[in-house]
N, C-alpha and C positions, 0 to 999 in steps of 0.2 A: 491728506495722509501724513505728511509731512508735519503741517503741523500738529498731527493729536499724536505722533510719534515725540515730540519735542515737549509739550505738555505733561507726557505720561513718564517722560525723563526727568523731568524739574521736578515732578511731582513726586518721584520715587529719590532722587537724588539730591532735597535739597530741605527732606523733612525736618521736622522740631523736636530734640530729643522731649521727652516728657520727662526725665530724672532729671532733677533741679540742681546740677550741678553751680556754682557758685564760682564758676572761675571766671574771671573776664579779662581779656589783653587792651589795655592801658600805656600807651604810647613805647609799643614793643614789647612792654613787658608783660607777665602773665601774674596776674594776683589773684587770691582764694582760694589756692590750691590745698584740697583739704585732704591730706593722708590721716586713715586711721587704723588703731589696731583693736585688735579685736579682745575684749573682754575674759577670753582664754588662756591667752597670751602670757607665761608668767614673766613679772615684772626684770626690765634686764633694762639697763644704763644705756650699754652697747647700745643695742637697737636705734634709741635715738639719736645717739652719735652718727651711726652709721647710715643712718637713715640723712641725716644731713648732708655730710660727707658726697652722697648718692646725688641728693637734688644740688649741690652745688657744681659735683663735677658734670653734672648731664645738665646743668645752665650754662656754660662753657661752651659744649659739644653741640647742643642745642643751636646757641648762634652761630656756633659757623657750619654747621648742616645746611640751617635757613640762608644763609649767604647774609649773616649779619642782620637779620628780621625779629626774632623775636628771642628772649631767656626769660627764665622764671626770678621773676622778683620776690613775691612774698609766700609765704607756706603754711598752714596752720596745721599742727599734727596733732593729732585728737586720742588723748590718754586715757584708759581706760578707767571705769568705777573701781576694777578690782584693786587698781595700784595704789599705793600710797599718795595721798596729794602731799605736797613740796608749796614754797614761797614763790617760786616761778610760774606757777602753774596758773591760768586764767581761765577764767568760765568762758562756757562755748555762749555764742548768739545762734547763729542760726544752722550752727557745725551740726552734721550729726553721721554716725556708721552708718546708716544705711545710704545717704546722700553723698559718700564719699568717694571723691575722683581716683584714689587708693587706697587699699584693705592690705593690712597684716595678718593674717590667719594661718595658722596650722590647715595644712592640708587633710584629708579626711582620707581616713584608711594607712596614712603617714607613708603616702605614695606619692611621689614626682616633688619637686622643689622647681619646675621649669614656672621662671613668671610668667605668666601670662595675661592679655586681655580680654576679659568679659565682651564680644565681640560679633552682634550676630543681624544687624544691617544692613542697608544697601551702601554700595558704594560711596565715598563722602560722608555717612552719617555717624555721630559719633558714637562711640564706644558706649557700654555700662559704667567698668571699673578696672582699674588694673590690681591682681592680685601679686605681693611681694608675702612668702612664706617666711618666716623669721629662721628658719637655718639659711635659707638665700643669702637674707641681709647680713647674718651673724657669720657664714662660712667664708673661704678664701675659696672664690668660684673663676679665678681670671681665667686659669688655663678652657674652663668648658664655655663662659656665655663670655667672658672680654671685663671690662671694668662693670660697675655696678652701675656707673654712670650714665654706661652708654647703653648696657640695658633697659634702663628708665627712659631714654629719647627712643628708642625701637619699640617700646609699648604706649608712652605717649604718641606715635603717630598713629597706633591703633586705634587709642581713645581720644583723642583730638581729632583728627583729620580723617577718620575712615580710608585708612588704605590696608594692604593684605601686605601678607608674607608669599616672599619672591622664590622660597624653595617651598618643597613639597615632600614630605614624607612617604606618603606612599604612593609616589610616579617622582621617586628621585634621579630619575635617567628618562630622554626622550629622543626621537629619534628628530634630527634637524632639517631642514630644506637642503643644506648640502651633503646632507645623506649619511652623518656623521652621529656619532652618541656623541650626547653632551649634558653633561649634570646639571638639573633644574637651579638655576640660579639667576642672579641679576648682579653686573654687567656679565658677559662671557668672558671678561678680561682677568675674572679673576682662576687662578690655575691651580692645576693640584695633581693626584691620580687616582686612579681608580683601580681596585685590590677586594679581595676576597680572605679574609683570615681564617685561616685552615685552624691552624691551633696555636694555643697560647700556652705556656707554662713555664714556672720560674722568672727568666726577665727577659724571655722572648718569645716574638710569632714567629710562624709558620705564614708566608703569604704566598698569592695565585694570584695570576692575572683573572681580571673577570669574561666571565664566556657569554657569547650573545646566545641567548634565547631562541631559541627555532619560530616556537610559536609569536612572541611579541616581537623578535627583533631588537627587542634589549639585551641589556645585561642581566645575567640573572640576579637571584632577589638577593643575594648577602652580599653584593657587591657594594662597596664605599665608596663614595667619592671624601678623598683625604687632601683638603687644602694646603698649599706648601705656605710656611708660617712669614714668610716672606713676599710680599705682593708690593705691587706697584701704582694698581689700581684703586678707587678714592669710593667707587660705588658696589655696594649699598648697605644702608642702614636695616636696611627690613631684608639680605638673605643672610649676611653673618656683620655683624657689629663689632663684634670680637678679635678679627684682623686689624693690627695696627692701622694699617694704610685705609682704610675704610672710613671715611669722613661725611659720604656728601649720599641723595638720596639720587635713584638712578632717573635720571632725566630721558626727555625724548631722543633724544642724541645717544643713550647709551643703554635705552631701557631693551631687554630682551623678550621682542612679544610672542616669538616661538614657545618661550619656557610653558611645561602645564600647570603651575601656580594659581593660588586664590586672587593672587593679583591681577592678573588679565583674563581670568574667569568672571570677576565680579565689577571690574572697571571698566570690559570694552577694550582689553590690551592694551590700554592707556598709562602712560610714566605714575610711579608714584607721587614724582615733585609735580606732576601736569596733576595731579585732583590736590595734592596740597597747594596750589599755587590757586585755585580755583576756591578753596575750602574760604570762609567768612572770614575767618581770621585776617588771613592776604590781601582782602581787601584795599587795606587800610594800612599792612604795617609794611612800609617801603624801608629800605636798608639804613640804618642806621650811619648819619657820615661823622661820626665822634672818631678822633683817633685809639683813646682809650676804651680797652672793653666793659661793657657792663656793668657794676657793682654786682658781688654776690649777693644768692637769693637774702631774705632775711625769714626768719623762723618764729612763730610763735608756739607756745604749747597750753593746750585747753584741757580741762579736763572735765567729763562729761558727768554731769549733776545728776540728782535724785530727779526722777521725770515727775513734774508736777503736769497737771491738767486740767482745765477749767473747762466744764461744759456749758454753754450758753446757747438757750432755747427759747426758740419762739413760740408765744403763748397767744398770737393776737387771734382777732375773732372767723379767719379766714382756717386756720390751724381747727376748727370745730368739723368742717366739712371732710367726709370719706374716710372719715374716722381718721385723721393726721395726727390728734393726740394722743390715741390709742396708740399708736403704732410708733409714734416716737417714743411715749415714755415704755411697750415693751423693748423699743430697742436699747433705749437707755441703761434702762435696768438691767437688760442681758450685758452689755458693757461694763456694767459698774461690777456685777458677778462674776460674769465667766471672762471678762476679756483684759481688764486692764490687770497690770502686775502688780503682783502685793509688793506693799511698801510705797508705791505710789501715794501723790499727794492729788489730792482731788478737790476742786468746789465746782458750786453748780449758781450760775444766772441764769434769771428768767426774765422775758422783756416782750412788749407789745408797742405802745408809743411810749413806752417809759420802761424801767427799768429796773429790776431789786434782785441786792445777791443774795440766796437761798442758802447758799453754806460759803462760808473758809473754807482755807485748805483741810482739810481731812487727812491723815495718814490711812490709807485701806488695808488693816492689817487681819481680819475675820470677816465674819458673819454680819456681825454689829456693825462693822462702822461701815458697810459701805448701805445700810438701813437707816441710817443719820441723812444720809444726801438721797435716796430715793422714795423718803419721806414727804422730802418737797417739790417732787415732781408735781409739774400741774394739773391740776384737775376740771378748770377750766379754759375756755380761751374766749378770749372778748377784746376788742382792740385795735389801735392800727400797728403800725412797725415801724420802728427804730433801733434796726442793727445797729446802728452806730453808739447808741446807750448801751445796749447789751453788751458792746465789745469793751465799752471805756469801764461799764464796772467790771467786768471780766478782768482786768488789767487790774482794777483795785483790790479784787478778793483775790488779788496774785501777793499782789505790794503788802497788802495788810497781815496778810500771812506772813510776814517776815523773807517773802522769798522773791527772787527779781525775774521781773516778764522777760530775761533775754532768755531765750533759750525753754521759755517753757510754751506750753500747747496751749491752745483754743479749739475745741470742736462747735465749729458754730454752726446751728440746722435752722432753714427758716422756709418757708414757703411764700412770703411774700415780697414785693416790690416795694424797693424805698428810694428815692430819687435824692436823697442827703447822702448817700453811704458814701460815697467820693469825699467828704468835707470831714474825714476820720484817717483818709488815707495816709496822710502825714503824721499821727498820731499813730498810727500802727508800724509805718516803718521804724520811726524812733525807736519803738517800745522791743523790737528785735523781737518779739512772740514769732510763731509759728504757727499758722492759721490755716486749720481744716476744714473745708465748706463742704456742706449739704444743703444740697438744693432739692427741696421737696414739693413736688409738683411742676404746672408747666410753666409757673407764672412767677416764680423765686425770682429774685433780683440776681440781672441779667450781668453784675459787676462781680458777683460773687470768684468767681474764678479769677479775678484781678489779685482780691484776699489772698489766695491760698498760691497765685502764682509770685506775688510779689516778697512772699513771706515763705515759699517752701515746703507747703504743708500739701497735703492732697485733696484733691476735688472731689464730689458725687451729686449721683444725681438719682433721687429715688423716685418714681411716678407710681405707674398701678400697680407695677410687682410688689406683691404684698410684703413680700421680705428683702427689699430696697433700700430701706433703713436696717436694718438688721446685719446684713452685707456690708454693708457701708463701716460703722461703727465695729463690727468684728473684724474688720481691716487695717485697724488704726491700732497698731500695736507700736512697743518700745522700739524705738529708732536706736538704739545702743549696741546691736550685734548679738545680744544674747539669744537667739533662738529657741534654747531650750526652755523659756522660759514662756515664753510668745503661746498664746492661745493659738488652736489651729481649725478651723469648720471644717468640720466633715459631713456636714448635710444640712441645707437649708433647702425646703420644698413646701410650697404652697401647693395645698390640697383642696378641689370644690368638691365635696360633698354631698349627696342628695340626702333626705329625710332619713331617717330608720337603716340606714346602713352604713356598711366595715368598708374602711381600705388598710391595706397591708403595704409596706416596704420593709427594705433592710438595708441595712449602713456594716459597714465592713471595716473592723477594731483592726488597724496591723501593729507589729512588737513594737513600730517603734514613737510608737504616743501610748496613755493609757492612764494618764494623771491625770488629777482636777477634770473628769469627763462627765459633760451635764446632757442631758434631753430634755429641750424646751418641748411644750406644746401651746400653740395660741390659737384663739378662737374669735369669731365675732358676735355670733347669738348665744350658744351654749356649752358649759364643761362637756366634752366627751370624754366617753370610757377610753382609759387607754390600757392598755397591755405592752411592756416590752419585756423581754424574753434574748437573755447573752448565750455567749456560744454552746456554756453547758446546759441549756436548760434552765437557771435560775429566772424566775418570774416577778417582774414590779408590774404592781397593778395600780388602779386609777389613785388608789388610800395612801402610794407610796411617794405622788408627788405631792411638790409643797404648793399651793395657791398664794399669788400672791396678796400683799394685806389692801395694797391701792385700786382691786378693784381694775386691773388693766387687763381680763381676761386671758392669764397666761399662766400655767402648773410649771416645774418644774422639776426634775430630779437628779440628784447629786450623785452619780455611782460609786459608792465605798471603796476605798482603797484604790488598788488600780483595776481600768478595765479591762475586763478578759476576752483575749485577741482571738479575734474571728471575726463570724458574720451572727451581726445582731439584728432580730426581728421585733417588728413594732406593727400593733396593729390598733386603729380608731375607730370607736363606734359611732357616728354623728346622732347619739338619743334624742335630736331633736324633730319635730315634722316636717322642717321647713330645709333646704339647702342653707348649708355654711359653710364658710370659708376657712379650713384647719391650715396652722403650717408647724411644721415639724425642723427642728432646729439643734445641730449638733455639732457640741465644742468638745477638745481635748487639748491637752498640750504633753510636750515631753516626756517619753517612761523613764526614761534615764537622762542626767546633765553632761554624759560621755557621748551616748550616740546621738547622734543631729537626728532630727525626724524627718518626715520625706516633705518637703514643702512644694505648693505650687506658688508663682507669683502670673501678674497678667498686666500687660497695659498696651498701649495703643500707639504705634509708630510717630504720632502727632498731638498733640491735643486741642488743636484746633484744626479746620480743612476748610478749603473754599470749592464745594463742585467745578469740576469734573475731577479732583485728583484723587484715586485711590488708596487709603490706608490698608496698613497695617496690622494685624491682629496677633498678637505675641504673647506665649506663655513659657514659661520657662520650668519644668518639673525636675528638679534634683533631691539629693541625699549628701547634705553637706555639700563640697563642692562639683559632685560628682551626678553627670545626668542620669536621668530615669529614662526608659528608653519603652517603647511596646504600649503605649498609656494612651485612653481613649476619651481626646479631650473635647472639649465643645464649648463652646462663645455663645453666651446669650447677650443682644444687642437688644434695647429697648431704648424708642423715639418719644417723642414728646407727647403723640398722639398713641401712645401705648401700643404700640405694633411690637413685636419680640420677634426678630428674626434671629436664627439658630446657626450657626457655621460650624464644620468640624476643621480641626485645624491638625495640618501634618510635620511629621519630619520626616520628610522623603527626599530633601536636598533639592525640591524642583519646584516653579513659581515661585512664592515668596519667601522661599525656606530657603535660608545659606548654606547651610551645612547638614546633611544627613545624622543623623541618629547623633545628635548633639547634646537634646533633652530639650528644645527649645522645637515650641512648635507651633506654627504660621500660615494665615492664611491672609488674602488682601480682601480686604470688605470694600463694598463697593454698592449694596443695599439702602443706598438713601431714600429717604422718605423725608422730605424736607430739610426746613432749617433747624436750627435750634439746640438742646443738650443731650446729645444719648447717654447712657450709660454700658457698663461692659461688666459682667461678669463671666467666669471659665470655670466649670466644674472637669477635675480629670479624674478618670477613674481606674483601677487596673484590676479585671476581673479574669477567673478563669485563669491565673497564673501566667499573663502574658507577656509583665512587666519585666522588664530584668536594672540593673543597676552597672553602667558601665563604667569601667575603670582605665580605657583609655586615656590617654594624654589628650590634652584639649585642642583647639588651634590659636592662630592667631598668640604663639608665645616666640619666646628668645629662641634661637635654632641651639640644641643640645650637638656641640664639637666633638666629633669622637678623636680626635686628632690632628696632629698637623705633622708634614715633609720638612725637616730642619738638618741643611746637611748632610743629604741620603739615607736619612736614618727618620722612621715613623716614630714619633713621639705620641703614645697612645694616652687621653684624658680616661681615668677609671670609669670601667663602662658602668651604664647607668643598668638598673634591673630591671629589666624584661619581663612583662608577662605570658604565660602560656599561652595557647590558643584557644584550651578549658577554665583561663583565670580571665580575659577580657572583658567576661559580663557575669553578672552573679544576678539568679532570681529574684524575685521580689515576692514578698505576699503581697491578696487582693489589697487595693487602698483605696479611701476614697476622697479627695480635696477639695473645698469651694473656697473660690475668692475673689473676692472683687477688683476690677480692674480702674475703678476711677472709673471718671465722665467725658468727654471730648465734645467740642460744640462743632456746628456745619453752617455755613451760609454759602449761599446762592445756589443750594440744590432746589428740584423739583420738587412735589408733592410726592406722586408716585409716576415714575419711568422705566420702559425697559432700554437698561445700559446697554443692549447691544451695537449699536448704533454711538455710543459714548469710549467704553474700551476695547481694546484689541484683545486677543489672546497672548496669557502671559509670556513672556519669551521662554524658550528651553535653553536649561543650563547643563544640561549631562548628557547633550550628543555624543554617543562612542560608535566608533568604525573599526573595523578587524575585515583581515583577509579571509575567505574561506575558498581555499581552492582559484578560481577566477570569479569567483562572485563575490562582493562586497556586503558583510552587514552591518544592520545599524540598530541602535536600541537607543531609547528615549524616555521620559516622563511625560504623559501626554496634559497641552494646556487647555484650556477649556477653550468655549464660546466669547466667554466674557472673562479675560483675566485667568483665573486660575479654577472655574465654575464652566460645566457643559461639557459640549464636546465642540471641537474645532469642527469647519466646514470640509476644510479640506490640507495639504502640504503643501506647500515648494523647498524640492529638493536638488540644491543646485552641486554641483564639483567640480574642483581644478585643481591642477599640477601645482599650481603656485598662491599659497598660502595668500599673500597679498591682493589678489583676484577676489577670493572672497571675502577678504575684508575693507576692499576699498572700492569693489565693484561688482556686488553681489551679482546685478538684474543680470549680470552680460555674463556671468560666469554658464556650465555649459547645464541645461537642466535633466533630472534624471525623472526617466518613467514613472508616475507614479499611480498610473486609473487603478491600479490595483489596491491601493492604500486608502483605507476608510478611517478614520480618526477615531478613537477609543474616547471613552468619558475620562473627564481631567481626573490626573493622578496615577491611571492606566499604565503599565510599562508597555510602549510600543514596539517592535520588533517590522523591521523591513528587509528584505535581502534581494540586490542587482544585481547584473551583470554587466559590468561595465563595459563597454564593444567601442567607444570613441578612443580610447588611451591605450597604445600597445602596454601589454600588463609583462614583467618581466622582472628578475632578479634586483631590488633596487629599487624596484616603483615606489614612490610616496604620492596618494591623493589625500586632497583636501575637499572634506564635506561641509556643508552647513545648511540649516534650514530653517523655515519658516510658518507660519498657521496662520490661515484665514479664517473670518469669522462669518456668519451671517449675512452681515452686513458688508462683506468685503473688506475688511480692517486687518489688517496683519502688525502679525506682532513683529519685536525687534529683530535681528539674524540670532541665531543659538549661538552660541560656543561653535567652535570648530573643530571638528572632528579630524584623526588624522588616521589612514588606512595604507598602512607600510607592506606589501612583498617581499617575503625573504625565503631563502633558500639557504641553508647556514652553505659556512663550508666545511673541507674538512676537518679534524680535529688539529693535524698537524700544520693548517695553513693560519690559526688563528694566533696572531703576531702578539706578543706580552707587551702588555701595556706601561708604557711609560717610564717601570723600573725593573730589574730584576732582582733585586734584594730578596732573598726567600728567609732569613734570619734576622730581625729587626729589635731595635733594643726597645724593650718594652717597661715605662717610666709613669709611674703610679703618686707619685710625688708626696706618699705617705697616706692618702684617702684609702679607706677599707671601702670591699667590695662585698658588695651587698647581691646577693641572689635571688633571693626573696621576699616580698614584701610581707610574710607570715612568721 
């Protein structure tokens, strides 16, 4: 038990990010750090001053957090196309905005400026991105988040090290083991008071002590906890940064596991510096014994090029079987049409055991030129395979074009095995390209992912889903930031056909795409009739697509202008006698270059796994930076041996999901079927008007001060704007997204197994307890059989007086009745209610819950989260003692920031 408990630990807490970040630490120090800013961004000086400024004094703060371990040496900050290039300015190699460890962007809806990290992991796993807003960088923010500096080491421990934030917004008060209210923080050392602000007007409040809550036994909800600006204590960086005396990360010795924070929700109540001490990095970097500190970081500045792109395709004689030429060159062509961005520079190699470039660069600025390069798509395949010719002329029809391989693209697709490709590998890193692999079929060279991981680019893997390569290739958009500019799939579906007969679907147009929007159809015996049919009724019929000229069975149609928002019906007649295989295939991008579109992205916690450890399945559905929320997403996984298993994946905050209605939605796959390359794509849909758009503040950011105690007098930071409780979500229309999530390989799975006997049931992360009367209840997220799938066998529900009982000594803690409790299917909200008869219940009681889920096989999962269930009896009104101040008149100091009400 023991051990597949420790297993299912390493496995979940010590995964590979799959985003190619490019940082690595280097005898302490950190180099490759790629800030970038985003293409919107209008061009400001500032910024990169300040943006220096930022990483030099957070390399300072940095090593003495770590106790003298590690500071940022080198920095490359990635300038955008729109800006003017300058003499200083250097081409990027392998930099790129999408790959960047920091983003500058305007905030979407021009709500919140709080930075934050892109954050949604298990414990220890690193980050996405950290996002810095350019009024952040550009404002005088000391008094609300501390220096800019020390903001940046508080979001780097998010994106580095996977650790959480030590307060809590909403459970910023909790009740302690010594029976006390105490404000969610880390250490307890740091002090402050707790106050209610009646009113405000002119250059003073009105203040109240805060009232305990009958029903929770807190404080009630406008109650503040207001730090005195004055402290003593050194810990921590991840609850307020911004207090002077705040230096060091809270250790075991000082960590607070009572508090209800992300942080000991997601770590096991474990120190922040105990999982940073652990994290890869610490390994290896022991304290530095130089008397002198570090040298400052050192900065470069890139600026990011016109995207060139080389496709290089395999033509050899293995490429003939199951139609693999068909289906590359229609996915090519859909690429070369609907997917790549105009102004792009393009050429095309073709190679079997030798090798010839088919085009130069190309500028693809219409119709015509991108008909110059899908001219010489191949038409035959004959041969054996040599990737490694394909890639060295690839690199030439880069060079001869007058333009340099750093920094530009290879999409290279092959199906075959070539035992030379290692003997190029020196040759490509030099060359600084950026190399995207497609592995087609089961038998592709098995190095290929070496390519694309050594170089940054992304992986696939396409087998019998007919639209694999399609996916794939519609994936590989501009790494630049621009989104509106980015192709977006809204429907790719293979259809089997019988003889003489119609199928019907429909795809759903919403505001916020409606440009350059095309409807492929492709077939493998015969044209069929199609019909499509937009929201009003206008009709394209079979006469109104274009065929293409190379004979790659596939029509195509251009919708004029923009396309009109709703639901679009399409229907196909298979005229032929015999079954065929139809697939239907649908791109749009951006209606406007102001509003962001609603995008999905997808990938896989790992990109590699060795059985037994459980992945990952992650989708991320936002609107700008803002999640999508209500969206009905689904995982297709497909194995070597063509199996498609199907997962739906939630944001319910329970099993592999961190955060509730985040926009990020997860599930753990666990479905092996051997060794070898899967692939992942995630269609999410929002029908029936279920979606909505949340405008919440994110987690895992800088903590927002609303003031500090200086002198007896509240010095208030300009309050930040509130939303209503009718403005937190805003609707969405129907949408529909597909995208591919890359490829991830498996060794030393089984053929086919059932996991019951392999994983436990997921652990529960949202046990809650409350008083009712003298009965105790409890509510849950229920985990499955196997991980986060089934239903569990059975509970153990154990209770104690003393917090530490259950966390140090579950089995002996005291156990609660449970023949009455049948386990619900995973995802279930469970409800239980006791009567607790061992513990006299009275004015004051605090118990501690926690539980557990067996499986089939006897396997239980981790202990839950620990639940806390308080008795109170308030008293009376006039015995509740004023906390900490009595000040009722306080000077109220704005320090010249205007106040903002509303975000409209």
């Amino acid at each position: 038990m023991l051990g597949l408990n420790v297993i299912l630990f390493l496995a979940l807490h010590l995964l590979r990010r799959v985003k190619s970040s490019m940082v690595n630490l280097n005898n302490n120090g950190y180099d490759g750090i790629v800030i970038a800013i985003n293409p919107s961004v209008p061009e400001d000086e500032k910024l990169i001053q300040n943006i220096k400024e930022m990483v030099t004094e957070a390399s300072a703060y940095l090593f003495h957090a770590t106790k003298r371990r590690v500071y940022f040496r080198n920095v490359h900050i990635l300038i955008p196309m729109t800006w003017k290039s300058k003499s200083d300015y250097l081409m990027p190699k392998q930099e790129s905005y999408d790959q960047a460890d920091v983003i500058v962007a305007n905030p979407y809806l021009k709500y919140g400026d709080d930075p934050y990290t892109l954050q949604y992991g298990q414990c220890g796993e690193k980050g996405r991105y950290i996002h810095f807003t350019p009024n952040f960088l550009l404002t005088n923010n000391l008094p609300i988040y501390g220096s800019r500096g020390r903001v940046f080491v508080h979001e780097w421990a998010h994106l580095r090290w996977g650790i959480f934030d030590e307060y809590n917004v909403d459970r910023p008060f909790y009740i302690s083991s010594k029976n006390t209210i105490e404000a969610t923080r880390c250490s307890t050392n740091i002090t402050g008071i707790n106050v209610v602000f009646k009113k405000c007007q002119g250059g003073s409040c009105i203040t109240k002590p805060c009232r305990r809550d009958s029903q929770t036994g807190l404080y009630e909800v406008k109650c503040t906890f207001i730090p005195e600006k004055s402290q003593t204590t050194k810990e921590s960086i991840m609850f307020m940064q911004s207090l002077d005396s705040v230096s060091e990360f809270c250790t075991a010795e000082t960590h607070n596991t009572e508090a209800p924070n992300l942080q000991n929700k997601m770590c096991n109540h474990r120190s922040t510096w105990d999982v940073i001490m652990k994290s890869d990095d610490f390994q290896n970097a022991h304290p530095m014994t130089e008397v002198n500190p570090p040298p400052h970081p050192t900065f470069s500045l890139l600026k990011s090029k016109q995207r060139v792109v080389c496709l290089v395709l395999d033509k050899s004689g293995s490429m003939d079987s199951e139609d693999r030429l068909f289906r590359m060159n229609q996915a090519a062509e859909l690429y070369l049409i609907q997917i790549i961005e105009k102004g792009s520079l393009v050429g095309m190699v073709t190679f079997d055991s030798s090798a010839i470039i088919q085009n130069y660069l190309t500028k693809i600025t219409d119709e015509n030129t991108y008909q110059i390069i899908t001219a010489n798509l191949p038409q035959v395949a004959n041969g054996g395979t040599s990737i490694c010719s394909g890639l060295k002329l690839g690199f030439q029809a880069i060079i001869q074009s007058n333009q340099s391989t750093s920094g530009s693209e290879i999409i290279l697709l092959t199906d075959g095995e070539d035992d030379k490709i290692s003997s190029c590998f020196a040759e490509v890193k030099q060359s600084e390209v950026i190399i995207h692999t497609i592995a087609l079929g089961p038998s592709a060279a098995k190095e290929l992912e070496t390519l694309s991981n050594m170089t940054g680019g992304h992986r696939f893997f396409a087998n019998k889903d007919i639209n694999g390569l399609t996916d794939a290739f519609s994936r590989i958009s501009s790494r630049s930031g621009s989104i509106t500019q980015q192709a977006i799939q809204l429907e790719s579906k293979a259809l089997s056909i019988t003889g003489r007969k119609w199928v019907n679907g429909t795809v759903p147009v919403d505001s916020t795409i409606g440009n350059d929007t095309f409807f492929v159809v492709t077939w493998t015996i015969q044209k069929p009739e199609i019909l499509l049919k937009d929201p009003k009724g206008k009709k394209y019929k079979t006469s109104d697509f274009k065929e293409d000229k190379l004979n790659i069975r596939s029509a195509r149609l251009r919708i004029p202008g923009i396309a009109e928002t709703g639901t679009w019906t399409y229907s196909l007649l298979n005229s032929h006698v015999n079954s065929q295989m139809l697939t239907v295939t649908m791109t749009s991008r951006a209606r406007s270059p102001t509003t962001p579109p609603v995008i999905a992205t997808a990938h896989m916690s790992q990109d590699t796994a060795h059985y037994p450890s459980p992945m990952i399945v992650y989708a991320q559905v936002s609107q700008g930076f803002l999640p999508v929320l209500g969206v009905n997403v689904t995982a297709v996984i497909e194995t070597e041996d063509g199996h498609q298993g199907i997962l739906e994946l939630w944001d319910n905050g329970a099993g592999a999901d961190t955060i509730k209605n985040d926009g990020i939605y997860s599930r753990y796959f666990k479905d092996y079927r051997g060794n070898g390359r899967y692939s992942l794509k995630v269609l999410a849909q929002a029908r029936k008007n279920t979606s909505r758009l949340s405008l919440r503040q994110r987690q895992n950011k800088a903590l927002y001060v609303p003031g500090y105690t200086e002198s007896g007098k509240i010095i208030l930071n300009p309050p930040r704007s509130e939303l209503k409780d009718d403005m937190v979500e805003a609707e969405l229309e129907d949408f529909s997204r597909l995208t591919s999530g890359g490829s991830f390989t498996v060794s030393g799975a089984p053929p086919v197994t059932d996991h019951t006997h392999v994983f436990p049931p997921s652990k529960i992360t949202d046990l809650e307890a409350k008083f009712q009367d003298d009965h105790i209840q409890l509510s849950w997220t229920a985990p499955g059989n196997v991980l986060d799938e089934g239903k569990a066998k059975s509970y153990i529900i154990r209770i104690s007086k003393y917090l530490l009982d259950l966390q140090e000594n579950f089995d002996n803690a005291t156990l609660v009745n449970i023949s009455s409790l049948i386990p619900k299917e995973a995802g279930s909200i469970e409800n239980f209610e006791f009567k607790q008869e061992l513990f006299k219940i009275e004015n004051g009681t605090q118990l501690y819950i926690a539980i557990q889920a067996i499986n089939e096989a006897n396997l239980t999962s981790e202990i839950s989260n620990i639940a806390q269930a308080n008795k109170l009896i308030p008293p009376q009104e006039s015995s509740v003692p004023a906390l900490s101040t009595k000040i009722s008149a306080i000077s109220f100091a704005i320090w010249g920031f205007a106040v903002i009400l509303s975000i409209f």
